[in-house]
KOLLUMZA-146863 format. One record per atom (N, C-alpha, C): residue number from 0; residue in three letters; atom name; z, y, x. Coordinates in steps of 0.05 Angstrom, whole numbers. Example, Ala and Ser with C-alpha at 12.3 -4.5 7.8 and 13.67 -1.06 7.14 Angstrom:
! residues 2
KOLPA; 0; ALA; N; 156; -114; 264
KOLPA; 0; ALA; CA; 156; -90; 246
KOLPA; 0; ALA; C; 156; -66; 264
KOLPA; 1; SER; N; 142; -45; 257
KOLPA; 1; SER; CA; 143; -21; 273
KOLPA; 1; SER; C; 157; 1; 258
! end
This chain:
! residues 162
KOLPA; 0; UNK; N; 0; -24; 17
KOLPA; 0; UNK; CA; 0; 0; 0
KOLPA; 0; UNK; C; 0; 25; 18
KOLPA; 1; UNK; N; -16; 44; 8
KOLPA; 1; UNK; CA; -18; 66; 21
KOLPA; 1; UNK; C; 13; 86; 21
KOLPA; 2; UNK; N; 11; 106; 34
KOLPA; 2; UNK; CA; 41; 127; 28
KOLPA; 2; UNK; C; 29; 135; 2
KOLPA; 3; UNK; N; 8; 150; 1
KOLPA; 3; UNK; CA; 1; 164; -26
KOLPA; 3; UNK; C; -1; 142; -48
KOLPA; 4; UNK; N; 2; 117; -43
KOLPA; 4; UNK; CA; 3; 101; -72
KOLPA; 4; UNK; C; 35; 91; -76
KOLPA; 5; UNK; N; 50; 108; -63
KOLPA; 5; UNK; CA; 86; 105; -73
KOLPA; 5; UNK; C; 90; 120; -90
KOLPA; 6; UNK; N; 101; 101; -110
KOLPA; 6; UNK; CA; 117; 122; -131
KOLPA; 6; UNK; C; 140; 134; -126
KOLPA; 7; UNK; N; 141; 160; -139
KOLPA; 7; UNK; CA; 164; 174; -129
KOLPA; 7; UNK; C; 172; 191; -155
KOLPA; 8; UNK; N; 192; 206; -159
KOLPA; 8; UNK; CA; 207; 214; -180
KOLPA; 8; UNK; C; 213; 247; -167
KOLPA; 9; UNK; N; 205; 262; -175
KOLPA; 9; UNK; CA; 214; 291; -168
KOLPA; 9; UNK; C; 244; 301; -181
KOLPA; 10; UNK; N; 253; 318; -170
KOLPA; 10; UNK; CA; 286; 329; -172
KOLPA; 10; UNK; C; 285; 332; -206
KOLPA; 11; UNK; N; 262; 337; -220
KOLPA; 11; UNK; CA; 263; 347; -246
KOLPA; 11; UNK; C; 255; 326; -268
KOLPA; 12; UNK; N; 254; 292; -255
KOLPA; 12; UNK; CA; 256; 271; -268
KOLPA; 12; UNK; C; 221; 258; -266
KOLPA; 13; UNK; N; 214; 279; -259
KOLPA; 13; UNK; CA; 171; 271; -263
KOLPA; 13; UNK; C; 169; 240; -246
KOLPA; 14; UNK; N; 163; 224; -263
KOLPA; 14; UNK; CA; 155; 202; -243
KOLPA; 14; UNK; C; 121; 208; -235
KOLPA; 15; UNK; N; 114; 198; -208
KOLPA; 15; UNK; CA; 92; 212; -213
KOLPA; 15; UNK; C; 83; 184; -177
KOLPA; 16; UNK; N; 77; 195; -160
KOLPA; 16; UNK; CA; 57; 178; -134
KOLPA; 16; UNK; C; 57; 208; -110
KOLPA; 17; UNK; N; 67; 204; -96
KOLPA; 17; UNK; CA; 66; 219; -63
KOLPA; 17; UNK; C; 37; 232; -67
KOLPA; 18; UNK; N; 9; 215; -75
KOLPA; 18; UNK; CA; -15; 221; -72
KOLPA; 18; UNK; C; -17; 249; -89
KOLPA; 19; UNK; N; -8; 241; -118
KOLPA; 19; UNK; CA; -11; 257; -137
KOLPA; 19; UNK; C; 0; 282; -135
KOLPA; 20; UNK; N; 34; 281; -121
KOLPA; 20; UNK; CA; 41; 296; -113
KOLPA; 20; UNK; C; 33; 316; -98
KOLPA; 21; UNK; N; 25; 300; -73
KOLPA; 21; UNK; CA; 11; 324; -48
KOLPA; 21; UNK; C; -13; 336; -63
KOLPA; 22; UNK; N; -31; 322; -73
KOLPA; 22; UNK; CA; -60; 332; -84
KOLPA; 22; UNK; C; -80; 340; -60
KOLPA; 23; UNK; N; -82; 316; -41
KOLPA; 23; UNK; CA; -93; 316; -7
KOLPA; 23; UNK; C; -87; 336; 9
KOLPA; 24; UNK; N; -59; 347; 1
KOLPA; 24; UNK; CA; -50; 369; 25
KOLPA; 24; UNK; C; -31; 347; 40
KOLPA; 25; UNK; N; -34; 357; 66
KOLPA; 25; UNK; CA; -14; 353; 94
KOLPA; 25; UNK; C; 15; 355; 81
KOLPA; 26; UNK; N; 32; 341; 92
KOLPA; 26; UNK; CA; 63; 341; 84
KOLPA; 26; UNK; C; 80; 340; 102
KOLPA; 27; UNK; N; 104; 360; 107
KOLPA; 27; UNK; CA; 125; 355; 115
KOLPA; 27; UNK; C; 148; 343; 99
KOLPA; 28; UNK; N; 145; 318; 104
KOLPA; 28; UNK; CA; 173; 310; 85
KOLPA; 28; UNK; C; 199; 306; 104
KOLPA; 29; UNK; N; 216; 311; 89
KOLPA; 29; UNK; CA; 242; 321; 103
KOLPA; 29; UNK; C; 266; 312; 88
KOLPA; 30; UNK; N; 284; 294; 92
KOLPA; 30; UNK; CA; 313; 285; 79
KOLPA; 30; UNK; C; 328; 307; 84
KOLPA; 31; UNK; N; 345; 313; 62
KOLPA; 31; UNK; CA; 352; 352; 55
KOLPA; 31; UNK; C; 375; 341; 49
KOLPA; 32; UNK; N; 402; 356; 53
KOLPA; 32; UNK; CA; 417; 355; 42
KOLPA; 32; UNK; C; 437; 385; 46
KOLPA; 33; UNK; N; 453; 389; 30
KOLPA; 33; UNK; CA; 460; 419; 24
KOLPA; 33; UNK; C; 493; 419; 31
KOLPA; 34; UNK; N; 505; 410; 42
KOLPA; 34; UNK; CA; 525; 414; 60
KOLPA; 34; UNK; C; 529; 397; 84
KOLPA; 35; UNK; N; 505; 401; 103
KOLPA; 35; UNK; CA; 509; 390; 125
KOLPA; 35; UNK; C; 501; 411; 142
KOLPA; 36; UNK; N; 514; 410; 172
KOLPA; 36; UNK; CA; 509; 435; 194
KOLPA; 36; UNK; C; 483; 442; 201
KOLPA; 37; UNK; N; 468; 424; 193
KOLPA; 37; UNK; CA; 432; 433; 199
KOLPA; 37; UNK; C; 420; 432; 174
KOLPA; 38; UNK; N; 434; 449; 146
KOLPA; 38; UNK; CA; 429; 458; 118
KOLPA; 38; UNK; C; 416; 487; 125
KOLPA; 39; UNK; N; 426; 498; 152
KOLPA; 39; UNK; CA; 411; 535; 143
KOLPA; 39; UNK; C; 371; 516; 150
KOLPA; 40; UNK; N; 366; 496; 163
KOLPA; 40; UNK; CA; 342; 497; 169
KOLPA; 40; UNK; C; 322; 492; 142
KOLPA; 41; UNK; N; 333; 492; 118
KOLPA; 41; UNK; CA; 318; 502; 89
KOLPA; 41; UNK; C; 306; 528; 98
KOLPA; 42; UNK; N; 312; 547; 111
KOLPA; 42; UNK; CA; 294; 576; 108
KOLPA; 42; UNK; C; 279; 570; 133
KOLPA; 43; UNK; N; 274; 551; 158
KOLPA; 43; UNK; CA; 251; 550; 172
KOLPA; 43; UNK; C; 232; 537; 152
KOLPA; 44; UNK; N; 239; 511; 142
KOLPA; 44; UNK; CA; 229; 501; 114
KOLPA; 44; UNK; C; 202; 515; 100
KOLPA; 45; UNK; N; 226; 538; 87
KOLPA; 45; UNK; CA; 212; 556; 75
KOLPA; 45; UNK; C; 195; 566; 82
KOLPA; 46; UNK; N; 202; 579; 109
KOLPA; 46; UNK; CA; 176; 600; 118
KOLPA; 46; UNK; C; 157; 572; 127
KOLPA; 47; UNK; N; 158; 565; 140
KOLPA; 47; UNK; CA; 138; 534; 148
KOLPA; 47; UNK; C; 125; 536; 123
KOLPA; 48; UNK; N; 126; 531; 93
KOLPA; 48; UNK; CA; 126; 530; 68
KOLPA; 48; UNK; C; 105; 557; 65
KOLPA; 49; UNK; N; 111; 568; 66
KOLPA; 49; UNK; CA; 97; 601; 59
KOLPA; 49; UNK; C; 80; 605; 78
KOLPA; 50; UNK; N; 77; 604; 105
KOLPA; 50; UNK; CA; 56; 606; 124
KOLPA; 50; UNK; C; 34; 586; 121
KOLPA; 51; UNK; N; 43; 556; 108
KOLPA; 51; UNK; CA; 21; 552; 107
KOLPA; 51; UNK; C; 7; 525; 90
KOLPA; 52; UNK; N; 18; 540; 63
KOLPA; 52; UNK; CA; 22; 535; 38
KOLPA; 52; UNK; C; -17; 537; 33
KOLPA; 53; UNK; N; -18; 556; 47
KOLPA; 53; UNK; CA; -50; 564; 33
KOLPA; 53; UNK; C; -69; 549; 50
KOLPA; 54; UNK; N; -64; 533; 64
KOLPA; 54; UNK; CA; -82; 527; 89
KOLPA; 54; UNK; C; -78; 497; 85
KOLPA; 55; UNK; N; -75; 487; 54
KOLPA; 55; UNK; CA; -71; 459; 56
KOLPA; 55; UNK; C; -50; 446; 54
KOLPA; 56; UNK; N; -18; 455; 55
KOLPA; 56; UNK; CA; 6; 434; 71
KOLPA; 56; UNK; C; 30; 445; 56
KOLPA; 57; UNK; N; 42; 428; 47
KOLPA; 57; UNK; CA; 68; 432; 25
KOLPA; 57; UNK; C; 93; 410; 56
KOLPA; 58; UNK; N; 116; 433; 36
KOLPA; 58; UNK; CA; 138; 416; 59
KOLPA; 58; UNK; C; 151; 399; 28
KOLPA; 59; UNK; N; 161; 381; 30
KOLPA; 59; UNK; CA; 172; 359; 8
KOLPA; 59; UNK; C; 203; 354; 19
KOLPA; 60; UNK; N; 220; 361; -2
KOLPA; 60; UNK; CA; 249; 348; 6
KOLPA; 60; UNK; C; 258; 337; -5
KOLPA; 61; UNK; N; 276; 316; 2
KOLPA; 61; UNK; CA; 287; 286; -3
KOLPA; 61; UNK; C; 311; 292; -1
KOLPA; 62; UNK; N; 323; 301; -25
KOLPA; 62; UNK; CA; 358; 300; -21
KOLPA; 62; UNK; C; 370; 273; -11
KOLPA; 63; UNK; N; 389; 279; 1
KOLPA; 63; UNK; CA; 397; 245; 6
KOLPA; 63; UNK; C; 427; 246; 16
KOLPA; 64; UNK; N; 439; 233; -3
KOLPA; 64; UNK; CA; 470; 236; -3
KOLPA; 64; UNK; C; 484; 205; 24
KOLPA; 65; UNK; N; 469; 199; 35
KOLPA; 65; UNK; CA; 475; 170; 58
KOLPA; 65; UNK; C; 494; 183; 74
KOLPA; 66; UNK; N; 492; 204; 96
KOLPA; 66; UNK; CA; 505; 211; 113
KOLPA; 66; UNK; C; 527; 225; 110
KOLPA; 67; UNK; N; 549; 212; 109
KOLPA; 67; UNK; CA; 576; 231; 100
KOLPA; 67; UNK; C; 581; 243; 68
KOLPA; 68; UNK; N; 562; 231; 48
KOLPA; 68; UNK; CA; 556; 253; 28
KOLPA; 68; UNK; C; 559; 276; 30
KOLPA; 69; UNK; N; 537; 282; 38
KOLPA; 69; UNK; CA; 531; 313; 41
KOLPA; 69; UNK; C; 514; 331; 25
KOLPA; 70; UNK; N; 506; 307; 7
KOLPA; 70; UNK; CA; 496; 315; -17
KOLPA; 70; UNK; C; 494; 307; -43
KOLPA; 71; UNK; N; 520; 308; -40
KOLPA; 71; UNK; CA; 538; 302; -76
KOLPA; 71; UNK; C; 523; 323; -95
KOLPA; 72; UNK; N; 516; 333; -95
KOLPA; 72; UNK; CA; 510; 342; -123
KOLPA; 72; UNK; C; 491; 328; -140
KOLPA; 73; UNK; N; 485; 342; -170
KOLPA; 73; UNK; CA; 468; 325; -191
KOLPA; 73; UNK; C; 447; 337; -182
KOLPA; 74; UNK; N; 419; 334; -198
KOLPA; 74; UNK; CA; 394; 343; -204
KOLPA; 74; UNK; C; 398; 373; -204
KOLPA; 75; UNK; N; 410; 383; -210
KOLPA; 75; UNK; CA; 419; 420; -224
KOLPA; 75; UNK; C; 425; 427; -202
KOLPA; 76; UNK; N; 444; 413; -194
KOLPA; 76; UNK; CA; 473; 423; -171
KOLPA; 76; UNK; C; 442; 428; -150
KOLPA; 77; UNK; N; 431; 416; -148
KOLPA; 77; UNK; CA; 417; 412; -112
KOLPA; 77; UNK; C; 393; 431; -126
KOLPA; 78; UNK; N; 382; 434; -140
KOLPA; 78; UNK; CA; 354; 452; -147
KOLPA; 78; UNK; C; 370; 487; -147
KOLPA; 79; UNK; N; 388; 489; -161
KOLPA; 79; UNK; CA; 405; 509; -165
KOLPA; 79; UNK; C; 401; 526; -132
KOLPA; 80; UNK; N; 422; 511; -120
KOLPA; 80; UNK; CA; 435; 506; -90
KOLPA; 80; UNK; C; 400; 521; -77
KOLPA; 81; UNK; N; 381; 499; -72
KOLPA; 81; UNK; CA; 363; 505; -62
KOLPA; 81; UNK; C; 346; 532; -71
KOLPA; 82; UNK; N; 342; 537; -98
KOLPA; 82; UNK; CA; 335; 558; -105
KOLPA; 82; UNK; C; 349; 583; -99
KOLPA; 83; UNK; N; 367; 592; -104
KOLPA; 83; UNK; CA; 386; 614; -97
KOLPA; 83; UNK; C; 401; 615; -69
KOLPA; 84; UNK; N; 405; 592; -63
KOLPA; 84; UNK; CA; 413; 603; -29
KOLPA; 84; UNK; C; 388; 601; -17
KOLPA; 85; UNK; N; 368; 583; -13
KOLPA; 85; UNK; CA; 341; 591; 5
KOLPA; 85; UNK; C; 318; 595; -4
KOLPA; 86; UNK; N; 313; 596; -26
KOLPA; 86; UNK; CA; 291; 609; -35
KOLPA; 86; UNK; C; 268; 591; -43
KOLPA; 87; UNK; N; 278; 556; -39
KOLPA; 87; UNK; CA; 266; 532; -38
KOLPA; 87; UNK; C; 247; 537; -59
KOLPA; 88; UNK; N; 211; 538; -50
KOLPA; 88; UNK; CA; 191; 533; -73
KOLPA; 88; UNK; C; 168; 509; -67
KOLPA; 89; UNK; N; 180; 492; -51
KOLPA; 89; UNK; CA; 168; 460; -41
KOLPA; 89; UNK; C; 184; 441; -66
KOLPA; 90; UNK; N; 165; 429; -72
KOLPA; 90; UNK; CA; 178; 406; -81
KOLPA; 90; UNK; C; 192; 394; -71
KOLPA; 91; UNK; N; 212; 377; -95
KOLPA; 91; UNK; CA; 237; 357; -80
KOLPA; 91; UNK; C; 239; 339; -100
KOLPA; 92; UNK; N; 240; 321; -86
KOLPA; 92; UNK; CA; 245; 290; -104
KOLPA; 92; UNK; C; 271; 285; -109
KOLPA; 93; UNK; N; 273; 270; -129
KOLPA; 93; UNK; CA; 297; 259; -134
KOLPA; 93; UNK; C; 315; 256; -108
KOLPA; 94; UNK; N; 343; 254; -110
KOLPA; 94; UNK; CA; 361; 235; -90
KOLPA; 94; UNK; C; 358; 214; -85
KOLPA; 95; UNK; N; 351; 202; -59
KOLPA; 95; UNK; CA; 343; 184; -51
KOLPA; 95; UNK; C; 352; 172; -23
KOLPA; 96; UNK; N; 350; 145; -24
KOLPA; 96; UNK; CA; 365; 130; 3
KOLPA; 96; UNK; C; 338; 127; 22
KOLPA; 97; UNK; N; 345; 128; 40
KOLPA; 97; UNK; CA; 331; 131; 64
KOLPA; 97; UNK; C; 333; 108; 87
KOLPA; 98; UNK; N; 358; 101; 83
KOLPA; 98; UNK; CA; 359; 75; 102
KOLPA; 98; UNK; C; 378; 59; 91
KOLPA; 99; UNK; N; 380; 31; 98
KOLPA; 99; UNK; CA; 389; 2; 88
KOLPA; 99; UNK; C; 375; -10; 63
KOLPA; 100; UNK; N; 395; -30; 51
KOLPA; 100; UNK; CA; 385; -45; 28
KOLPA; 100; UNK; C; 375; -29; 11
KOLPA; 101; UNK; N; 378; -10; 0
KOLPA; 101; UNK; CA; 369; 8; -20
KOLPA; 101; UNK; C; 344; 24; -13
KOLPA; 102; UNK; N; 328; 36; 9
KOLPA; 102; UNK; CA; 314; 49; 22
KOLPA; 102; UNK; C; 290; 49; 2
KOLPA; 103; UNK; N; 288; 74; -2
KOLPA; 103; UNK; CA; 264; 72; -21
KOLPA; 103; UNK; C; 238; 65; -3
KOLPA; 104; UNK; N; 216; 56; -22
KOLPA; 104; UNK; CA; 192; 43; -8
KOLPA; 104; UNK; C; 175; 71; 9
KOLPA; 105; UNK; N; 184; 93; 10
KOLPA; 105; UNK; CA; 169; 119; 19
KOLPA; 105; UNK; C; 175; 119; 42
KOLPA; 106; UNK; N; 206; 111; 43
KOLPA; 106; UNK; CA; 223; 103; 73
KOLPA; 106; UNK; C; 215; 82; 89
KOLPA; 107; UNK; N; 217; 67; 72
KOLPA; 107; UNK; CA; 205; 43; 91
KOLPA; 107; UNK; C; 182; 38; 111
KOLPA; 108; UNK; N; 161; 56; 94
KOLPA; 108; UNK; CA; 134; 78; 117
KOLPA; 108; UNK; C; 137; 83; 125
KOLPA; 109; UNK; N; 151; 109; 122
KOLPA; 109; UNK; CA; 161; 129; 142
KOLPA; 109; UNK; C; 182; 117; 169
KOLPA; 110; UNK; N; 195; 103; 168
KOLPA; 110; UNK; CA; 215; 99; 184
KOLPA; 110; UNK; C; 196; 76; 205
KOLPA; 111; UNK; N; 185; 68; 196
KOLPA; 111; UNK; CA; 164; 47; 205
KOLPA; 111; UNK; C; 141; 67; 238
KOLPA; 112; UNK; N; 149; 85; 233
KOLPA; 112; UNK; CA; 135; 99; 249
KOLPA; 112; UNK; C; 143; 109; 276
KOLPA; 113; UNK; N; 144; 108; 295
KOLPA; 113; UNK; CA; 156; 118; 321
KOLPA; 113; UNK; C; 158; 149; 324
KOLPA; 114; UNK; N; 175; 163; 337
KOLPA; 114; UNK; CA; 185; 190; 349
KOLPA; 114; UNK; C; 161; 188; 370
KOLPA; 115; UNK; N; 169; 210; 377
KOLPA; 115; UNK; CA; 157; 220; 411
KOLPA; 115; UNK; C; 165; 203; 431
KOLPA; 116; UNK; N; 190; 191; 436
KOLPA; 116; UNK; CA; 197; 180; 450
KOLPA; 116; UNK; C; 191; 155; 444
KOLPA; 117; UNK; N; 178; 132; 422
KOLPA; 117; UNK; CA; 172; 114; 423
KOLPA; 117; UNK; C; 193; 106; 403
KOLPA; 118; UNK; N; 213; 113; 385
KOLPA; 118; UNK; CA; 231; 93; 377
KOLPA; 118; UNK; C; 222; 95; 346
KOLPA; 119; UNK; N; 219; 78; 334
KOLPA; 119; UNK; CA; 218; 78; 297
KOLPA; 119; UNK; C; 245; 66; 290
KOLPA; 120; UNK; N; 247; 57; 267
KOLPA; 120; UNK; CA; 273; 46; 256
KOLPA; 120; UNK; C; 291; 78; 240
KOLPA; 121; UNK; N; 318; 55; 235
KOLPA; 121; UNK; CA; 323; 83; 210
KOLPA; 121; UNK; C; 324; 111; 216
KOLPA; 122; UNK; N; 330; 134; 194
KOLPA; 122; UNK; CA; 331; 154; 197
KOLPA; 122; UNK; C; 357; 164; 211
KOLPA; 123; UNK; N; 357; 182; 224
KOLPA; 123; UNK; CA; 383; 186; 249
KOLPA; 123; UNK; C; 403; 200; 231
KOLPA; 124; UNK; N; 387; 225; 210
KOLPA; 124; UNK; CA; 408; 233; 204
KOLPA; 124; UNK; C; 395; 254; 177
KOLPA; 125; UNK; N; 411; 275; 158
KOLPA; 125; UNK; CA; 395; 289; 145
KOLPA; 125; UNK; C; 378; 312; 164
KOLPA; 126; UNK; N; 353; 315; 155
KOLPA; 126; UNK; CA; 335; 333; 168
KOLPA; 126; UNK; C; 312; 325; 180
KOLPA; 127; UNK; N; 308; 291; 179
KOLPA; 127; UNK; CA; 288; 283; 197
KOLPA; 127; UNK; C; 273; 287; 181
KOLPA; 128; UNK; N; 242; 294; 198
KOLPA; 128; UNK; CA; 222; 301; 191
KOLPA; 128; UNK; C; 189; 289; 199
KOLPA; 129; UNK; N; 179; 284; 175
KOLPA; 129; UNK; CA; 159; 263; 183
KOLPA; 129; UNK; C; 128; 285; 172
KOLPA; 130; UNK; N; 109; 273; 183
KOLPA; 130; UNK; CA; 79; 296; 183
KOLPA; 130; UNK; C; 60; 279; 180
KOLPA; 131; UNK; N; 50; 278; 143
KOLPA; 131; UNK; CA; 37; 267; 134
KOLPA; 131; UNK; C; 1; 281; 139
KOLPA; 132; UNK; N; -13; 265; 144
KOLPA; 132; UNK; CA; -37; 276; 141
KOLPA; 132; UNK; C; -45; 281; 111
KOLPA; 133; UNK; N; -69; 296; 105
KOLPA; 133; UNK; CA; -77; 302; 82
KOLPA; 133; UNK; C; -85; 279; 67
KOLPA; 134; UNK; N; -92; 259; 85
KOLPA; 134; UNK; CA; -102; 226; 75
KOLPA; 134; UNK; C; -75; 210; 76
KOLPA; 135; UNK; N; -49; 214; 77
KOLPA; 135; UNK; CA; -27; 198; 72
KOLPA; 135; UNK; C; -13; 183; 96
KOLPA; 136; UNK; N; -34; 192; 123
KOLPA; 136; UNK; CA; -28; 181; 145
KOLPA; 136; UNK; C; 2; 188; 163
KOLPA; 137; UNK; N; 15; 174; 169
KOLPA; 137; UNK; CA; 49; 190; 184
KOLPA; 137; UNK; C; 32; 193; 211
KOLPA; 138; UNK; N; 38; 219; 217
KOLPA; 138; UNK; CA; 20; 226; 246
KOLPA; 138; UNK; C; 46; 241; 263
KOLPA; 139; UNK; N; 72; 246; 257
KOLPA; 139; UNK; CA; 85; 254; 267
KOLPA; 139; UNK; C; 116; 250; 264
KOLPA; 140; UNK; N; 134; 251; 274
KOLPA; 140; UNK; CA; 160; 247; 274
KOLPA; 140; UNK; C; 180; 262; 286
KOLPA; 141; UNK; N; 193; 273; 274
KOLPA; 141; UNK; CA; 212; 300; 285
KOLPA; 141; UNK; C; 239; 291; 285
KOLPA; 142; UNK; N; 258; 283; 302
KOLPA; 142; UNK; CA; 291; 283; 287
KOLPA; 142; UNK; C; 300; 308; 290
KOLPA; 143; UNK; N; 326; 302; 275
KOLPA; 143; UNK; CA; 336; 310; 249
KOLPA; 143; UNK; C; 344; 351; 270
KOLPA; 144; UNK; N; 351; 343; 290
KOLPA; 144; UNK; CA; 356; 369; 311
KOLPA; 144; UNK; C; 330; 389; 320
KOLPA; 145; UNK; N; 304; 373; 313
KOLPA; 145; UNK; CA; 287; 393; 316
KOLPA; 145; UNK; C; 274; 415; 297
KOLPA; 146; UNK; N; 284; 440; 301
KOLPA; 146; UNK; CA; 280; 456; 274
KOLPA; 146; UNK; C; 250; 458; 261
KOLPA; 147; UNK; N; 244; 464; 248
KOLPA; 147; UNK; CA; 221; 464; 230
KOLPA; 147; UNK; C; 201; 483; 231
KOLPA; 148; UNK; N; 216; 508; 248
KOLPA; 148; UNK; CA; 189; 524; 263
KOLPA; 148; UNK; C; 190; 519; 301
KOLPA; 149; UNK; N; 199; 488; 307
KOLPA; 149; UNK; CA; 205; 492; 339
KOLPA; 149; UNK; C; 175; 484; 332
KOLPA; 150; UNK; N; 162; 497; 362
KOLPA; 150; UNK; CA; 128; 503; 371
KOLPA; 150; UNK; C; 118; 474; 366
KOLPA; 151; UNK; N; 134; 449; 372
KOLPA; 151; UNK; CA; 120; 414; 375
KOLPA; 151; UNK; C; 118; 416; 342
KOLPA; 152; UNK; N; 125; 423; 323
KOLPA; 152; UNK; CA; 126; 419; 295
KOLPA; 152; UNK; C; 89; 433; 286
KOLPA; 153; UNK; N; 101; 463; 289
KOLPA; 153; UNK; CA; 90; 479; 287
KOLPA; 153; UNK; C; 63; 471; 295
KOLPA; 154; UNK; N; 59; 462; 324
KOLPA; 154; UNK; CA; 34; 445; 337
KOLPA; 154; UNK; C; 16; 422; 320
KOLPA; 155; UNK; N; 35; 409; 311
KOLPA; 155; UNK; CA; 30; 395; 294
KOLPA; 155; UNK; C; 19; 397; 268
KOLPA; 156; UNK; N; 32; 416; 257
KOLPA; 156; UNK; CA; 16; 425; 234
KOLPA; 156; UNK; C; -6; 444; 226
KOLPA; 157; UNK; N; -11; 450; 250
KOLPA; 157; UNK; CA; -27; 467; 252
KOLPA; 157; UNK; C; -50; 452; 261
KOLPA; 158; UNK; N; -52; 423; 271
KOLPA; 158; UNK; CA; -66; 398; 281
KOLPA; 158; UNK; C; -84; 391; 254
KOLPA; 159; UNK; N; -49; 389; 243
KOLPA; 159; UNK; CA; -62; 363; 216
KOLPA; 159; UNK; C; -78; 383; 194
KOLPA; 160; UNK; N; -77; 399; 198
KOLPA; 160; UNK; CA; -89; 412; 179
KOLPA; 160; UNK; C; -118; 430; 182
KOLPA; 161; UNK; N; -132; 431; 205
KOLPA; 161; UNK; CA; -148; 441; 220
KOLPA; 161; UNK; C; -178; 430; 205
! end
């Protein structure tokens, strides 16, 4: 199965497919969560989001309450949160597990994919960031410490979308 033929469920209940979702734009998808120490990186997000929104490429966030629960809130709580403290206008999927028995099947792709340094396997932590091609392809892998406008990101998206 392709990434773009996973079903996926957006924060606002839409069941819907990654494919359908993106609509053949490039993707940053990103496990988000709203009280953890690398939560201000929602406004690199954003601007990442707004620079280059028009050129093809949506950033996608994956609340995900795994690490410490750091993202207890409901559906409201986390759209709320994201709207009014950063200005969040990317889509975001449902809450979702990212690694172990539960791991949704989007994860299972994604994690399947190696870093820069060669390593795949689970997600390290909230914030990792994966760089979907416009055709569904994982062409990139960011952990969770590299911010969302550092230049290797930025490089990258500016790659996949050319």
């Amino acid at each position: 199965m392709s990434a773009l033929e996973i079903p996926v469920t957006t924060l606002d209940g839409e069941r819907t497919t990654l494919g359908t979702l993106l609509g053949g734009r490039a993707a940053l998808i990103v496990n988000v969560a709203s009280k953890c120490g690398l939560t201000p990186q929602y406004a690199g997000l954003v601007r990442l989001q707004q620079t280059y929104a028009g050129r093809g490429f949506t950033v996608v966030g994956v609340p995900c309450n795994q690490f410490y629960g750091q993202e207890p809130g409901s559906a409201e709580e986390i759209q709320q949160f994201c709207s009014t403290t950063y200005g969040v206008d990317f889509p975001l999927l449902e809450k979702t597990e990212v690694n172990g028995e539960g791991r949704h099947p989007l994860y299972a792709e994604l994690t399947a994919v190696p870093d820069a340094s060669g390593e795949a396997g689970d997600v390290q932590w909230n914030f990792e960031k994966f760089l979907l091609s416009g055709g569904g392809d994982v062409v990139a892998r960011f952990r969770p410490r590299t911010e969302p406008e550092d230049p290797e990101v930025v490089e990258a998206v500016e790659k996949v979308i050319s």
